[in-house]
PyMOL Python script that loads the backbone (N, CA, C, O; Angstrom):
from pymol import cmd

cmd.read_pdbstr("""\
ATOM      1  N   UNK A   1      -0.355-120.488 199.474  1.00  0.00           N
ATOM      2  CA  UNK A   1      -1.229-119.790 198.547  1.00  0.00           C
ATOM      3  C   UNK A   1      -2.617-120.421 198.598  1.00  0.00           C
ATOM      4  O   UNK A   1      -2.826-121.599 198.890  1.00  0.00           O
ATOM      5  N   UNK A   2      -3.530-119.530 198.289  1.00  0.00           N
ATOM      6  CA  UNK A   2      -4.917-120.173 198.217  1.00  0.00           C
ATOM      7  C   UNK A   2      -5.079-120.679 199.268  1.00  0.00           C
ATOM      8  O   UNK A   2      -4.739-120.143 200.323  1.00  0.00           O
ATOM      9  N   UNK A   3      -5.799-122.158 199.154  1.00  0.00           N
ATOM     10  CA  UNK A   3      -6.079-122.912 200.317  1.00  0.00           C
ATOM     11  C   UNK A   3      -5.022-123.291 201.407  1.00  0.00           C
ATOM     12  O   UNK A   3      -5.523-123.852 202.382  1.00  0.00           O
ATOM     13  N   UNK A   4      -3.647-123.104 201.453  1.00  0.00           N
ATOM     14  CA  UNK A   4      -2.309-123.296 201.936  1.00  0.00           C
ATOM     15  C   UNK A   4      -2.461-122.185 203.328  1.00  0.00           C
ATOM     16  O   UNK A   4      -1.928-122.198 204.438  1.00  0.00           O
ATOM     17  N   UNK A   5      -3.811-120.904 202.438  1.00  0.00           N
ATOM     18  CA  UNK A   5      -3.785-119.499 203.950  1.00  0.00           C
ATOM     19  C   UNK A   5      -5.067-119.908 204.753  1.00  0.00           C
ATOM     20  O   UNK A   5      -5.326-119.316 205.800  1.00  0.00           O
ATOM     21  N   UNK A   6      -5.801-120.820 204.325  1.00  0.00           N
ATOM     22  CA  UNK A   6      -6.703-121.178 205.128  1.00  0.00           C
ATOM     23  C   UNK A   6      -6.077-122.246 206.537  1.00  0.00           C
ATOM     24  O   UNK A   6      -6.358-122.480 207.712  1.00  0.00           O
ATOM     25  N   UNK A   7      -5.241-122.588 205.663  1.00  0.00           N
ATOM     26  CA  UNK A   7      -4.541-123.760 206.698  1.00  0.00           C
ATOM     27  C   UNK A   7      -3.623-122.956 207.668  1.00  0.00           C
ATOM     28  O   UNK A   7      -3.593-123.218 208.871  1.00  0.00           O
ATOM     29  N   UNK A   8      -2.964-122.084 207.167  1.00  0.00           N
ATOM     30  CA  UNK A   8      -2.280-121.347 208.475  1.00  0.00           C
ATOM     31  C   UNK A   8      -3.331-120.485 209.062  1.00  0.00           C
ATOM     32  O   UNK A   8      -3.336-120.270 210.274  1.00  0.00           O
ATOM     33  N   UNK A   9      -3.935-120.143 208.527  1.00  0.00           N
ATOM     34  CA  UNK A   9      -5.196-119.309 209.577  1.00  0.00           C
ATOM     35  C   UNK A   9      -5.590-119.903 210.863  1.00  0.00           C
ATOM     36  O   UNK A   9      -5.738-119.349 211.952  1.00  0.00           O
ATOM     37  N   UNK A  10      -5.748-121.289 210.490  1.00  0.00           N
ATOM     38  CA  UNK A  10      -6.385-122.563 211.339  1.00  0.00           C
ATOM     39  C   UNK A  10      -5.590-122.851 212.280  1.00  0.00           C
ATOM     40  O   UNK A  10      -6.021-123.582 213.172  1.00  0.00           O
ATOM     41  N   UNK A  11      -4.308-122.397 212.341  1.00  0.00           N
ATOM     42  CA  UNK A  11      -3.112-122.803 212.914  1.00  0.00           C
ATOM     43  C   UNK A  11      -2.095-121.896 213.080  1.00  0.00           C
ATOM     44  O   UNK A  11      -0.950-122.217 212.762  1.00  0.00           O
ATOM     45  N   UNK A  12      -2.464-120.267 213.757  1.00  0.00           N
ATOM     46  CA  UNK A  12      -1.981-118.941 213.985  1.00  0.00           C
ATOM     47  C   UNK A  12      -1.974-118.869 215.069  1.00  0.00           C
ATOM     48  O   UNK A  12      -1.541-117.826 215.559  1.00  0.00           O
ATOM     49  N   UNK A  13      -2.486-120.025 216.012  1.00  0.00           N
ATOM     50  CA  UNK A  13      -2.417-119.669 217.473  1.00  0.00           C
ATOM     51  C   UNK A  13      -0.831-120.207 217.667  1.00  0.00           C
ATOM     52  O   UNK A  13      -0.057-119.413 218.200  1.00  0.00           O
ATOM     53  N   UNK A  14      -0.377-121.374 217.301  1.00  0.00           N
ATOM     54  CA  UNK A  14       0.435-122.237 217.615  1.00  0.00           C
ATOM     55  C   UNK A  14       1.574-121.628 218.237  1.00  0.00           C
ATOM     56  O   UNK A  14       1.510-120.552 217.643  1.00  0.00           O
ATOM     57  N   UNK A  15       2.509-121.519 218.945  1.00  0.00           N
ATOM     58  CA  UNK A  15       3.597-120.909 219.068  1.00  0.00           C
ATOM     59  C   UNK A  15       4.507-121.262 218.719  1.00  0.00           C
ATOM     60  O   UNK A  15       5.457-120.502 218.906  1.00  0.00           O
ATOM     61  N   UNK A  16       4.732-122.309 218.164  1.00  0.00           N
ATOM     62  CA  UNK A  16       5.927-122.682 217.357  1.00  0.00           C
ATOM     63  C   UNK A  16       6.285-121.910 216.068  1.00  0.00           C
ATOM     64  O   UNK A  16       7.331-122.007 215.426  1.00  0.00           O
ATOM     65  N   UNK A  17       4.995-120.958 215.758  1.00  0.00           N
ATOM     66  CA  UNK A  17       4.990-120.227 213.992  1.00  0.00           C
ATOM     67  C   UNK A  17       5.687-119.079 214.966  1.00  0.00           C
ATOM     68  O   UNK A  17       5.326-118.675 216.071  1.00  0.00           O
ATOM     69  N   UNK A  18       7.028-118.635 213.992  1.00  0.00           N
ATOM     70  CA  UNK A  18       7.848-117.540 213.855  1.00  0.00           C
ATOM     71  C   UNK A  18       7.093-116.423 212.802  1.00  0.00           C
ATOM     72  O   UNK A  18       7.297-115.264 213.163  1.00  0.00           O
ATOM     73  N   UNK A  19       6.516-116.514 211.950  1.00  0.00           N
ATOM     74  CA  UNK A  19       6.330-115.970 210.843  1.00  0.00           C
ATOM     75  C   UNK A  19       5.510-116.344 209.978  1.00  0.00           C
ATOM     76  O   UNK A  19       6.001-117.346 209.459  1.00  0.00           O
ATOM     77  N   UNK A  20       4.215-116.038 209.367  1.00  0.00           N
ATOM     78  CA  UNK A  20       3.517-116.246 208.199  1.00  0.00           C
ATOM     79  C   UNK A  20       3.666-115.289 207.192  1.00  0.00           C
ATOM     80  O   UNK A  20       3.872-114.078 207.272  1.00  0.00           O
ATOM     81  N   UNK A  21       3.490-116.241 205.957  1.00  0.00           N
ATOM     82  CA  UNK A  21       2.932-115.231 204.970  1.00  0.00           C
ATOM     83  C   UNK A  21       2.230-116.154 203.821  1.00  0.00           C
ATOM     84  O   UNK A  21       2.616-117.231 203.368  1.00  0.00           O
ATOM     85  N   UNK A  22       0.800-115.202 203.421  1.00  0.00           N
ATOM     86  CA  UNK A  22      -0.534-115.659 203.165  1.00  0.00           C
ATOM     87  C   UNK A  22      -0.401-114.695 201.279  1.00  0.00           C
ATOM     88  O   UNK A  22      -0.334-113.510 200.952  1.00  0.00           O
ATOM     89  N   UNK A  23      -0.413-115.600 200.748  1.00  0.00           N
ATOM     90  CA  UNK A  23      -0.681-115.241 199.356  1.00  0.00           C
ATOM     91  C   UNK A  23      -2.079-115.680 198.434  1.00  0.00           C
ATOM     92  O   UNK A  23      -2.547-116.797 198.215  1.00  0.00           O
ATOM     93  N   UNK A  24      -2.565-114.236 197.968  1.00  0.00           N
ATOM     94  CA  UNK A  24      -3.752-114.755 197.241  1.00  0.00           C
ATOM     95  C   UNK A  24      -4.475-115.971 197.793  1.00  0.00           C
ATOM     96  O   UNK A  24      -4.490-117.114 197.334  1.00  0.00           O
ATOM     97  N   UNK A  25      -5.239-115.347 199.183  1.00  0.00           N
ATOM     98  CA  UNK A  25      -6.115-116.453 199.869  1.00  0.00           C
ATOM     99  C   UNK A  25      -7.016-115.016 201.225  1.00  0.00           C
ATOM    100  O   UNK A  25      -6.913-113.802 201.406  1.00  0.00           O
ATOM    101  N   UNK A  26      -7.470-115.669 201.573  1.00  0.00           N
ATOM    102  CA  UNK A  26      -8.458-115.117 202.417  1.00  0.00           C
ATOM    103  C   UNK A  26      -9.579-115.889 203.178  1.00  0.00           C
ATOM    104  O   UNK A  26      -9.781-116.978 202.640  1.00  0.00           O
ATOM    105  N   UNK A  27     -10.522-115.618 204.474  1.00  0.00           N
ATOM    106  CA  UNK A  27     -11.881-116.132 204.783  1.00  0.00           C
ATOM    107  C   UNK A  27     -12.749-116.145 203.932  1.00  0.00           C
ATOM    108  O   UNK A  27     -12.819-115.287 203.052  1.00  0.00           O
ATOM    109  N   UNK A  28     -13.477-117.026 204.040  1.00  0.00           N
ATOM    110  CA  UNK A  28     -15.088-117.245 203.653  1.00  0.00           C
ATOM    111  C   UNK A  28     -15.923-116.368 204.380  1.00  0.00           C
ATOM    112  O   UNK A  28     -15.750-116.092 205.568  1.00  0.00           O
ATOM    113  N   UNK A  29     -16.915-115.889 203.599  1.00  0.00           N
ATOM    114  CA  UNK A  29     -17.753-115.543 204.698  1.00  0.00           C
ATOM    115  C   UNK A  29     -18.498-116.488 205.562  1.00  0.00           C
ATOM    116  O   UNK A  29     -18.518-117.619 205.076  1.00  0.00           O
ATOM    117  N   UNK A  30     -19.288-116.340 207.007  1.00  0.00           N
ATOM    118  CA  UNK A  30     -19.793-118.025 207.289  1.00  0.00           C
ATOM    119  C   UNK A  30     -20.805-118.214 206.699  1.00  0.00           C
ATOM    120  O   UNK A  30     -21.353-119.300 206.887  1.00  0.00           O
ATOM    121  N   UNK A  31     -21.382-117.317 205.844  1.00  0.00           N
ATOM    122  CA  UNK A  31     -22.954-117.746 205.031  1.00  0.00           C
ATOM    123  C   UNK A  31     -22.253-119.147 204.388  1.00  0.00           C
ATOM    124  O   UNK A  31     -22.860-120.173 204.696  1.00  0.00           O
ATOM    125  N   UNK A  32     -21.284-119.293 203.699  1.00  0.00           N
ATOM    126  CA  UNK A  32     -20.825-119.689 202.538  1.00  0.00           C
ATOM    127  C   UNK A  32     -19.670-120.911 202.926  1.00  0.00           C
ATOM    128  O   UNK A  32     -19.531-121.853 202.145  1.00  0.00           O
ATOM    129  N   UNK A  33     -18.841-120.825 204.208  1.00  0.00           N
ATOM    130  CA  UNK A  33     -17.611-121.398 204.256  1.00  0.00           C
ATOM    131  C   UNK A  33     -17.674-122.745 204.512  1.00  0.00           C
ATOM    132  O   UNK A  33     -16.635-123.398 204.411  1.00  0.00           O
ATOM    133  N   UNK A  34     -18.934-123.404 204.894  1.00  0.00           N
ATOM    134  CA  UNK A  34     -18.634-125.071 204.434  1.00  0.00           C
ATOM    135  C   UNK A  34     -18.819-125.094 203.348  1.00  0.00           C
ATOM    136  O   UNK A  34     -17.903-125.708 202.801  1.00  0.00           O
ATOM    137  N   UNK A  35     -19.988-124.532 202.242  1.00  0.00           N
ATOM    138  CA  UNK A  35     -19.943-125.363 201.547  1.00  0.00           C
ATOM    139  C   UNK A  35     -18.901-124.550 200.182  1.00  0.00           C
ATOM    140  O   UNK A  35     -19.262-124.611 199.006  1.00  0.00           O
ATOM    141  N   UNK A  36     -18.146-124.127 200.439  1.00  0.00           N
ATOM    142  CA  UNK A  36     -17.100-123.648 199.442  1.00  0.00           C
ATOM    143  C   UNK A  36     -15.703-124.072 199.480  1.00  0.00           C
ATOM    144  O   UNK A  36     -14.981-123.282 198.872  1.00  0.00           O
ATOM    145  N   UNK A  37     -15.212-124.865 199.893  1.00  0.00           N
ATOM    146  CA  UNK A  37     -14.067-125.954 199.895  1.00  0.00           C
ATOM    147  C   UNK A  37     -14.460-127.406 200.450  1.00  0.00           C
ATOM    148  O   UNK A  37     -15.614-127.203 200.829  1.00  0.00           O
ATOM    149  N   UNK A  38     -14.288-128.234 200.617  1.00  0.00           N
ATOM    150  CA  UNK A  38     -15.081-129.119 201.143  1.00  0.00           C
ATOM    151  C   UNK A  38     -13.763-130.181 201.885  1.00  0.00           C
ATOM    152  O   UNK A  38     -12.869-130.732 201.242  1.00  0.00           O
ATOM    153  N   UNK A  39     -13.922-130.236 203.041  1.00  0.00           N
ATOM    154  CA  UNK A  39     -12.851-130.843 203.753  1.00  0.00           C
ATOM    155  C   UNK A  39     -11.641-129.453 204.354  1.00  0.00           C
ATOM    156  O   UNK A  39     -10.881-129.697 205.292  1.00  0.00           O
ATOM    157  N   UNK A  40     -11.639-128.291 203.773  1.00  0.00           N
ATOM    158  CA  UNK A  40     -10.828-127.177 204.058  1.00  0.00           C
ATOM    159  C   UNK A  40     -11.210-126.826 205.574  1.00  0.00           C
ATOM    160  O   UNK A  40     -12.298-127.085 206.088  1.00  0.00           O
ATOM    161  N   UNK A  41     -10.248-126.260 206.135  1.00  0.00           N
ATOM    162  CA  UNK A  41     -10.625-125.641 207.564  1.00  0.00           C
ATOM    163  C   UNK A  41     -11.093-124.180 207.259  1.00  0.00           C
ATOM    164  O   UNK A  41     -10.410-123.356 206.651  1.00  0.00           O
ATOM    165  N   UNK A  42     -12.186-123.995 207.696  1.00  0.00           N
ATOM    166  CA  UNK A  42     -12.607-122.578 207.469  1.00  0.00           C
ATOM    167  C   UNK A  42     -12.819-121.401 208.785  1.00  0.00           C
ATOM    168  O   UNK A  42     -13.799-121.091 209.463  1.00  0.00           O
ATOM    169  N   UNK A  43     -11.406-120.945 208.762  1.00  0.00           N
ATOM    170  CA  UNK A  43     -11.265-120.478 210.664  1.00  0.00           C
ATOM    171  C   UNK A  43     -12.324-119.199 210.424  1.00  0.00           C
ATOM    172  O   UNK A  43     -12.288-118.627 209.335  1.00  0.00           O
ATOM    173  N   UNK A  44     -13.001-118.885 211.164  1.00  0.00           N
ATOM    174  CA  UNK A  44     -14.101-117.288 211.497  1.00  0.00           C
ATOM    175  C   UNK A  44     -12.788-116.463 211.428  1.00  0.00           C
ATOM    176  O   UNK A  44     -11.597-116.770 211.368  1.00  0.00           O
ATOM    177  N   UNK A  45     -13.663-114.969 211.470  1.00  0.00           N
ATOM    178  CA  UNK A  45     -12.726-113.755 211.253  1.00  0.00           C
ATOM    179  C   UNK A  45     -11.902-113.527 212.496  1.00  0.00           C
ATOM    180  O   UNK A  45     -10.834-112.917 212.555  1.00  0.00           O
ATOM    181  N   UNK A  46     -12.528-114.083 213.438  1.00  0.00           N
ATOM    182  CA  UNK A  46     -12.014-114.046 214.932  1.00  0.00           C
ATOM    183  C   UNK A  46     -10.473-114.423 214.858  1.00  0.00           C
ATOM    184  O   UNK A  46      -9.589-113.580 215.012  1.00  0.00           O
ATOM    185  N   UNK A  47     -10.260-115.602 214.640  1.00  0.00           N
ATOM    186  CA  UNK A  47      -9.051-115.916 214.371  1.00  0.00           C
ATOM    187  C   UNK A  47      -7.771-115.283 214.263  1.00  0.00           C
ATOM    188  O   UNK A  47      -6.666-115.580 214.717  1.00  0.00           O
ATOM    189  N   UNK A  48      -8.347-113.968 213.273  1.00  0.00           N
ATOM    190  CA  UNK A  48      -7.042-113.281 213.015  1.00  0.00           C
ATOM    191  C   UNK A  48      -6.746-112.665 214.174  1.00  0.00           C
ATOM    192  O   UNK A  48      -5.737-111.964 214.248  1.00  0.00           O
ATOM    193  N   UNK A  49      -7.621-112.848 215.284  1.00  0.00           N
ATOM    194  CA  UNK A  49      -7.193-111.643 216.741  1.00  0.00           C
ATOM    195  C   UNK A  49      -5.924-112.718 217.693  1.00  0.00           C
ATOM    196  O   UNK A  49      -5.294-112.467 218.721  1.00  0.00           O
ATOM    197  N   UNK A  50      -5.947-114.298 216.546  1.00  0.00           N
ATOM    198  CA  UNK A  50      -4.729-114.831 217.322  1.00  0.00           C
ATOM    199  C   UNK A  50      -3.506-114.972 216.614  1.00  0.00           C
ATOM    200  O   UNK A  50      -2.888-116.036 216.583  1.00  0.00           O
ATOM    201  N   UNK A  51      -3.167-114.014 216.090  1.00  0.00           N
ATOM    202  CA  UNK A  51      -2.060-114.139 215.027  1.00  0.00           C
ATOM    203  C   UNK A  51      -1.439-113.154 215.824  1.00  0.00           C
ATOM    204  O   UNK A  51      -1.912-112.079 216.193  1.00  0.00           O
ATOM    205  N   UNK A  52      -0.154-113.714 216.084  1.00  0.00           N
ATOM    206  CA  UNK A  52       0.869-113.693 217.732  1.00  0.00           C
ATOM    207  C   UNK A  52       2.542-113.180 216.498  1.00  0.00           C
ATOM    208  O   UNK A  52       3.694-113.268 216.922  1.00  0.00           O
ATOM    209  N   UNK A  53       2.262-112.792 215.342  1.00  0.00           N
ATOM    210  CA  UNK A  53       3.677-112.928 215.032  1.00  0.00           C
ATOM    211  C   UNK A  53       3.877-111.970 213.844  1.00  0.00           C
ATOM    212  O   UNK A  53       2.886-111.474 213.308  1.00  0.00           O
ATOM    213  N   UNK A  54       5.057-111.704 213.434  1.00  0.00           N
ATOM    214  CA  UNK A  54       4.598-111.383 211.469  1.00  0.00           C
ATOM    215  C   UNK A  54       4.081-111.967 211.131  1.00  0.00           C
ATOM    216  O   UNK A  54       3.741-113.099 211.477  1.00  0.00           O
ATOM    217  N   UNK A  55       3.810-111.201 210.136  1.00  0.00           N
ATOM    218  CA  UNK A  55       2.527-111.438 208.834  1.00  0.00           C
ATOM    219  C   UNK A  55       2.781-110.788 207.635  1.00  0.00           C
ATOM    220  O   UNK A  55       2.558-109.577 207.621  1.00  0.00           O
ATOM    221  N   UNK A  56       3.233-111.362 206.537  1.00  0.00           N
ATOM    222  CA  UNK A  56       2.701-110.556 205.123  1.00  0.00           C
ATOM    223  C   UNK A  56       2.010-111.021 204.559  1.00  0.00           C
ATOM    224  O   UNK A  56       2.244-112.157 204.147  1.00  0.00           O
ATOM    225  N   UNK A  57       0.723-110.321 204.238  1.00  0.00           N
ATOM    226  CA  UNK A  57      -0.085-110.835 203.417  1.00  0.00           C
ATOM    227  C   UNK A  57      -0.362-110.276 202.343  1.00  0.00           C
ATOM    228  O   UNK A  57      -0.720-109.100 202.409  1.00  0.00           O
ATOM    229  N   UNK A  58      -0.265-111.096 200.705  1.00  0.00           N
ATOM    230  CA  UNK A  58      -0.152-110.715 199.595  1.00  0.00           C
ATOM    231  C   UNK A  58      -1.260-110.869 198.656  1.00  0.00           C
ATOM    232  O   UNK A  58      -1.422-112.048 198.343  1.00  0.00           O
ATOM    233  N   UNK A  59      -1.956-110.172 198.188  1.00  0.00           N
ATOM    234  CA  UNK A  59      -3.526-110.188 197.357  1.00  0.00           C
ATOM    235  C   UNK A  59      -2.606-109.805 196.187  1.00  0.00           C
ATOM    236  O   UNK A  59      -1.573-109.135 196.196  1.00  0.00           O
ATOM    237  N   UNK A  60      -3.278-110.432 195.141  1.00  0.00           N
ATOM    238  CA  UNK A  60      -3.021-110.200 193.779  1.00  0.00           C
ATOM    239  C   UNK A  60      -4.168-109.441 193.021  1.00  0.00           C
ATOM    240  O   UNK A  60      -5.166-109.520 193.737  1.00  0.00           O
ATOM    241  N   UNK A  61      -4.437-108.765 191.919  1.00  0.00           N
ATOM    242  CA  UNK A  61      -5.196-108.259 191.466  1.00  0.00           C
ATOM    243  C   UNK A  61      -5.128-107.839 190.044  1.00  0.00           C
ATOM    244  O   UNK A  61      -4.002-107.914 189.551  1.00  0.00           O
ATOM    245  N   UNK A  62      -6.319-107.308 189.086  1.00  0.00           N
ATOM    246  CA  UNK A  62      -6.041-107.242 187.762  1.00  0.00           C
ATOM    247  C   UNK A  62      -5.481-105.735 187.885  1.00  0.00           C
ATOM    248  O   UNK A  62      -6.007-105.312 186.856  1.00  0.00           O
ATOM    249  N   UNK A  63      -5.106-105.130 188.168  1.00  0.00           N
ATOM    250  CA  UNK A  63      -4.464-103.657 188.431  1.00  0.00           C
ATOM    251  C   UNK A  63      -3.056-103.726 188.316  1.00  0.00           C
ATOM    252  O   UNK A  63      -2.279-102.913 187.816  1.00  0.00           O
ATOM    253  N   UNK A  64      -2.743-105.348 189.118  1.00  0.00           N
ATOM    254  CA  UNK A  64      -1.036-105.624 189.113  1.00  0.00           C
ATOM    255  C   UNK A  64      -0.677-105.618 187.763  1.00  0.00           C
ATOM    256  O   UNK A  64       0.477-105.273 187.507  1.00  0.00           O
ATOM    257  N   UNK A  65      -1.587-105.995 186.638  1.00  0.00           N
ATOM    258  CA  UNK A  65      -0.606-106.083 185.618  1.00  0.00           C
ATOM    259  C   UNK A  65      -0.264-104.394 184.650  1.00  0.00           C
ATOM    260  O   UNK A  65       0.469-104.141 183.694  1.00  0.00           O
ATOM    261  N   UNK A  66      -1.168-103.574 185.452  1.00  0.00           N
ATOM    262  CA  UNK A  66      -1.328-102.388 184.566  1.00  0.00           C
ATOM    263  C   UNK A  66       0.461-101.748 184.187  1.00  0.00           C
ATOM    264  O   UNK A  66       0.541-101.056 183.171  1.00  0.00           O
ATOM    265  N   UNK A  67       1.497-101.941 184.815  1.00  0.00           N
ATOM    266  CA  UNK A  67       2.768-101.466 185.067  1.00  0.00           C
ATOM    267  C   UNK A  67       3.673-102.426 184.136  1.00  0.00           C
ATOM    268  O   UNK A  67       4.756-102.077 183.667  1.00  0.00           O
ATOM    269  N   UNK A  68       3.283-103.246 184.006  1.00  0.00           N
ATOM    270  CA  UNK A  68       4.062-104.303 183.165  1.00  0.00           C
ATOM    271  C   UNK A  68       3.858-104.956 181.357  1.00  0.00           C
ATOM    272  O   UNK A  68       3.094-105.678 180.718  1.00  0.00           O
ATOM    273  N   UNK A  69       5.509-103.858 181.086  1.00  0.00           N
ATOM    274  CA  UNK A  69       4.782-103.735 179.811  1.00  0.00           C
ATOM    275  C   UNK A  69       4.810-104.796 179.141  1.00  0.00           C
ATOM    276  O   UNK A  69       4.245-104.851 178.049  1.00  0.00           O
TER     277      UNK A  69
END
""", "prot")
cmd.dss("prot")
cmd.show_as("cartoon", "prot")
cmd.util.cbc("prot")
cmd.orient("prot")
């Protein structure tokens, strides 16, 4: 989660990963991506063109709670 999808982003080439899945996390844009975590790996959008496997990726939002009474 969060910073946990930056770290597999960084590490989607690997072939040892069977499977990801990325919750409530996403890129930086590069205007912004050093200085918005500091020590975090901040992979470019490119990256995702090496993601070799499944993937679910889960965004949360204020809409999710509209169903739940």
């Amino acid at each position: 989660m969060s910073c946990g999808g930056l770290q597999t982003l960084d590490i989607c080439k690997d072939e040892r990963i069977r499977t990801m899945m990325i919750c409530n996390s996403g890129l930086f844009k590069e205007s912004n991506a050093r200085s918005a975590v500091p020590g975090m790996p901040m992979p470019p959008k490119e990256s995702l063109k090496d993601i070799h496997t499944p993937i679910i990726y889960i965004l949360g939002g204020p809409t999710d709670k509209k169903n739940i009474p």
